[in-house]
C-alpha positions, -999 to 999 in steps of 0.1 A, spaced: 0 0 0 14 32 -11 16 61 16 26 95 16 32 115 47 42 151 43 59 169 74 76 201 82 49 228 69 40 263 92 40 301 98 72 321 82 77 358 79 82 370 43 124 365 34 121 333 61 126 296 54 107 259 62 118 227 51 89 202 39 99 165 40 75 134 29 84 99 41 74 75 13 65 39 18 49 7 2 70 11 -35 107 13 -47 115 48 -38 147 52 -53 133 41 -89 104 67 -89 102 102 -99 87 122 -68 73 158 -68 58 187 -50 25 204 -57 10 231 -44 -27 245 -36 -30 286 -32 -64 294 -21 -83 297 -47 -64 291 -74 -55 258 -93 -32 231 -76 7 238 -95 37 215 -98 65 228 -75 95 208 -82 108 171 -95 132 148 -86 141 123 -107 156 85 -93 189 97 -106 187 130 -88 178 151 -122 157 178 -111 132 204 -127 115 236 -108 85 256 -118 97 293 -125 82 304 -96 105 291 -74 138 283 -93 167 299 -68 144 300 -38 133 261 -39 155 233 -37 139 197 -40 163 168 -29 159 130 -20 173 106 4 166 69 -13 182 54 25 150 74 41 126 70 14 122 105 21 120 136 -6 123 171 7 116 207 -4 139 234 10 125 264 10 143 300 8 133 334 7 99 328 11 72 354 0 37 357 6 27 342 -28 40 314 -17 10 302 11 -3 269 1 -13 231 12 22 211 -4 14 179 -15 39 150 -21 30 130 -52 42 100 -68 26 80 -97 31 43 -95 0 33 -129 -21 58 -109 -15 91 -88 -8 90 -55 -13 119 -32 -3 128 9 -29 144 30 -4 180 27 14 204 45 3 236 52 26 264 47 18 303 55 37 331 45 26 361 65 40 393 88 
């Protein structure tokens, strides 16, 4: 059974930092692509970032320089570093993977706010 648990998610000022990490379990982690998504309110849910199993990664404009995703095949854990955090940013983060069908986490909520 496939699971997803995302962790790490919170209150930043703007300019401030949070690291998102999802522990991964019930496939081969280290042979799958894994990504971040993200939900703003009201708006439509957008790819954040992808790592590739052999560490190839691509980032939304958005986020390219701020954003770093990274993966830790020991852990079965991927993780989104995020830097320089601005409002726009405020979302629910979902970890995804898709093993014939899409997998989803239940999501992390991050909030950008002074």
């Amino acid at each position: 059974q496939v699971q997803l648990v995302e962790s790490g998610g919170g209150l930043v000022q703007p300019g401030g930092s949070l690291r998102l990490s999802c522990v991964a379990s019930g496939f081969t982690f280290s042979s799958r692509r894994m990504s971040w998504y993200r939900r703003a309110p009201g708006k439509e849910r957008e790819l954040v970032a992808s790592i590739f199993g052999d560490g190839s990664t691509n980032d939304a404009d958005a986020v390219k320089g701020r954003f770093t995703i990274s993966r830790d095949d020991a852990k079965n854990t991927v993780s989104l570093q995020m830097n320089s955090l601005k409002p726009e940013d405020t979302a629910v983060y979902y970890c995804t993977v898709q093993i014939r069908k899409s997998y989803w986490g239940p999501g992390a909520q991050v909030t950008v706010s002074s």
